[in-house]
C-alpha positions, -999 to 999 in steps of 0.1 A, spaced: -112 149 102 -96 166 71 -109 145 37 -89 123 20 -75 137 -17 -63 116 -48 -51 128 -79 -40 109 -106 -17 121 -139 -26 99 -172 -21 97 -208 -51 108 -222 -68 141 -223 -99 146 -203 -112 159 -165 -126 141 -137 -138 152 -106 -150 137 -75 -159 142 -42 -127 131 -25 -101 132 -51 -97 146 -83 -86 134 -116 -63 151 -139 -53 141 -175 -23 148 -199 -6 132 -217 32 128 -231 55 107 -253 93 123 -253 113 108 -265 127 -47 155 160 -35 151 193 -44 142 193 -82 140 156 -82 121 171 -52 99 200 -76 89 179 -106 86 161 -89 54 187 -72 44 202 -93 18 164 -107 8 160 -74 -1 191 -66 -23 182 -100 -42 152 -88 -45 158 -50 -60 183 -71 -85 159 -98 -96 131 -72 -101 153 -51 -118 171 -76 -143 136 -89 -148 109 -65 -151 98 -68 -188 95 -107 -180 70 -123 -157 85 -146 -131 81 -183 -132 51 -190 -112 48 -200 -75 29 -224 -59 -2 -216 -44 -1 -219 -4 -18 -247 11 -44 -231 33 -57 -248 60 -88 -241 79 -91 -219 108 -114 -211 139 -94 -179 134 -119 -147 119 -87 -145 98 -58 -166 91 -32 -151 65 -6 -180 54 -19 -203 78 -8 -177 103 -32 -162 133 -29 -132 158 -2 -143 185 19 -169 165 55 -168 173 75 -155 143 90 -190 147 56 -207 138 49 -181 113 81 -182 94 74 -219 94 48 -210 68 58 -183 54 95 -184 45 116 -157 59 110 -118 52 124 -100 23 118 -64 33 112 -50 65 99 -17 62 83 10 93 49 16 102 20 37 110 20 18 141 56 17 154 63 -15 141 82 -31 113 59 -43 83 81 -78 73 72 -89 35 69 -122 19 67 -135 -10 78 -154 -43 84 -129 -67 52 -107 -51 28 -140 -58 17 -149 -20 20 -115 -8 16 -109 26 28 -88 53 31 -95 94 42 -75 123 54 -88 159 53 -72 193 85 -69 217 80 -107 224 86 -119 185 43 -129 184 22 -119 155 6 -85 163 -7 -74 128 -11 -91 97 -22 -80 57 -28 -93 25 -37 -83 -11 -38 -112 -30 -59 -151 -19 -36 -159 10 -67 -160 43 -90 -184 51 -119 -173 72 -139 -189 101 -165 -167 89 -166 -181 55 -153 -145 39 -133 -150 8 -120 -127 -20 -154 -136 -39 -173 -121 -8 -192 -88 -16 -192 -59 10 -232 -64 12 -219 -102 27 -192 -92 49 -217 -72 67 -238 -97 69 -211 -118 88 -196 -94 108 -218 -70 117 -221 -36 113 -187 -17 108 -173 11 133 -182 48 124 -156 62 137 -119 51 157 -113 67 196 -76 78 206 -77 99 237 -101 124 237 -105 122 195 -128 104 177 -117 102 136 -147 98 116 -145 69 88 -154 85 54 -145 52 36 -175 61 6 -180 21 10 -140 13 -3 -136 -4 32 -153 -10 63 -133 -16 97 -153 -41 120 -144 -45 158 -138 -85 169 -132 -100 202 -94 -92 200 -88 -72 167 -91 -46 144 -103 -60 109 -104 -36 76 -116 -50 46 -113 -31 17 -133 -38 -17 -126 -32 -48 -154 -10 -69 -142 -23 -101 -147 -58 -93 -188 -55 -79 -177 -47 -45 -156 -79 -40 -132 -78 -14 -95 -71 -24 -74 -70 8 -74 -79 48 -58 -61 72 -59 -74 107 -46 -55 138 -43 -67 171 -59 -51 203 -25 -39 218 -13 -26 188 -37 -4 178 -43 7 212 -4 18 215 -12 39 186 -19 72 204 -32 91 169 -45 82 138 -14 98 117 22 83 130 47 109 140 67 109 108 108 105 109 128 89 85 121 52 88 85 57 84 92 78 53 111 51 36 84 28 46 55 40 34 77 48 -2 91 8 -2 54 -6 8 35 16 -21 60 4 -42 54 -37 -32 18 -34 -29 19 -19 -68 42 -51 -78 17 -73 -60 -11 -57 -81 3 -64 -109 12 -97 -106 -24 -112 -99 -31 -97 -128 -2 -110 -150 12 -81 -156 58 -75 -158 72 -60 -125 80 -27 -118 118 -22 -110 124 8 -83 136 38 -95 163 64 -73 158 89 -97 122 91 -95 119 88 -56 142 120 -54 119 138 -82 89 125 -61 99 134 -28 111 169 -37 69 172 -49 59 159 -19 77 183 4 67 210 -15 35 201 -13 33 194 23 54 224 31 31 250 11 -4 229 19 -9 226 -19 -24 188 -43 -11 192 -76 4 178 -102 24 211 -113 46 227 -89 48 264 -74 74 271 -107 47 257 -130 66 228 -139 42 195 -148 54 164 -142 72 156 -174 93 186 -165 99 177 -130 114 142 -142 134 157 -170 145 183 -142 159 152 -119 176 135 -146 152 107 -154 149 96 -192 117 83 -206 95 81 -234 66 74 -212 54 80 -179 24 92 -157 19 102 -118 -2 96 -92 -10 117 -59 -23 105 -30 -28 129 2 -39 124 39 -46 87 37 -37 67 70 -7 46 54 5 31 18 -25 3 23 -50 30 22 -32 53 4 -29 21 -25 -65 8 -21 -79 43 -27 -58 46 -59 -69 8 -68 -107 25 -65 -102 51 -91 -102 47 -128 -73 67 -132 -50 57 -109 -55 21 -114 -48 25 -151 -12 37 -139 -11 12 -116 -15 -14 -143 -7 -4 -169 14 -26 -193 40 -6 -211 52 9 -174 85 -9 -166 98 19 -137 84 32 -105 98 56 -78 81 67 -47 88 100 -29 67 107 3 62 142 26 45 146 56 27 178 65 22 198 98 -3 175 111 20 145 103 -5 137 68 16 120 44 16 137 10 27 107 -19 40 113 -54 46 79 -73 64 86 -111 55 56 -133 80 55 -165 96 32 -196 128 42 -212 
């Protein structure tokens, strides 16, 4: 399996590299279908605007969930593996944004303002097929929390898989200890760690059987929906970041997606990772080309990961990146994604203030 690549654009002035991504720095100061679709729809709008309006102020802050206790491995929200969207929207609230899939389904997000954060997918009979969160939202038969260190999880759940099956394929997990993937009676768990925390876990994802067996590769077959997906679910999981960490909202960009997803094709299209372009043009120009004003901004790349969660948790691993991700002064994000011959998404995400 091809390596995963990272490459981050900041506002300093030094050079990084690393075994699976590479750092660059710079720096600049210029100046389920129809009826689901509809469901979220106007969350979604509300959402956009309220970000927007709001994204130099924090939001007022939410409740945390009542968790209860589970004989679950996982529950996220007080919501298990094959709850009906009815039971789980009883906890939950309904979606804001529904957004495609590595694995065919829709990814449906909630949340107060990105505090509670979690996503949930459901199979052709409306039941809870996949679940993820980033923030303190499970509860563990296991006894796993977000305090748990990776040297504990695999204490109580065993050793993780090497590698994943589909057909005749088996893809090799180079995770360099960022997250391990553990097979359960009836799921797919990954839990991912954060290496700036002491190797504390940072996010759950948990996939059902069925729906990871109905995924026939490891890299979806990309089309429009999933493009748009993977940009809108980078973008949340950034905002959700932030948040925990009491840091202003990102409000999402048009400009920048288009100057983002014009990299990203090039890159895919010419099997180049690079923050200047085949004219020569860095990012700064690139923005400036698209029309996009700012005093500040920064970029970060992310190539060949297996969706926006790993894609976001790698970036969340290095230095770099994460200083993008959080970093104060940002008040704009945009998202562009590509995918190559091999269906490898390429992502360019423009961070900015005007």
């Amino acid at each position: 399996m091809k390596k995963l690549f990272l490459a981050v654009l900041l506002l300093t002035a030094a050079m990084l590299s690393k075994p699976l991504w590479e750092d660059e720095a710079k720096q600049l100061t210029a100046f389920e279908f129809l009826a689901p679709l509809q469901e979220a729809a106007e969350g979604a709008k509300e959402l956009t605007r309220r970000v927007t309006e709001q994204s130099a102020v924090l939001p007022a802050p939410a409740a945390p969930h009542d968790l209860d206790p589970t004989e679950a491995v996982f529950a996220i929200g007080n919501v298990t593996l094959g709850m009906t969207k009815e039971e789980a929207q009883a906890e939950v609230g309904l979606p804001l944004r529904l957004m495609q899939n590595e694995y065919g389904t829709r990814w449906h997000s909630y949340h107060q303002d990105y505090q509670n954060f979690m996503l949930l997918s459901y199979d052709e009979n409306a039941r809870v097929n996949g679940m993820f969160t980033n923030q303190d939202m499970f509860v563990s038969a296991k006894g796993i929390t977000m305090n748990s260190t990776r040297e504990e999880v695999r204490g109580l759940l065993g050793a993780p898989l090497e590698y994943l099956q589909k057909g005749n394929i088996q893809y090799l997990f180079d995770s360099k200890d960022q997250y391990d993937v553990f097979r359960t009676e009836d799921a797919y768990i990954t839990i991912f760690y954060d290496l700036h925390e002491k190797n504390t876990v940072t996010a759950v994802q948990v996939i059902s059987d069925d729906l990871e067996n109905q995924r026939p590769a490891i890299y979806a077959m990309p089309d429009e929906q999933l493009k748009e997906g993977y940009e809108m679910l980078l973008f949340e999981l950034t905002n959700s970041a932030r948040i925990q960490r009491g840091l202003p909202l990102l409000a999402w960009d048009e400009d920048t997606r288009a100057v983002g997803r014009k990299h990203s094709v090039e890159m895919a299209e010419n099997s180049y990772f690079s923050h200047t372009n085949l004219a020569g043009l860095s990012p700064f120009e690139r923005m400036q080309a698209g029309g996009v004003e700012f005093y500040l901004a920064g970029e970060n790349l992310a190539y060949g990961q297996y969706s926006s969660i790993f894609a976001h948790e790698g970036l969340m691993n290095s230095a770099g990146h994460r200083e993008n991700i959080l970093k104060p002064a940002f008040r704009y994000l945009g998202v562009g994604v590509s995918f190559n011959k091999e269906a490898q998404p390429f992502f360019t995400a423009d961070f900015f203030d005007k």
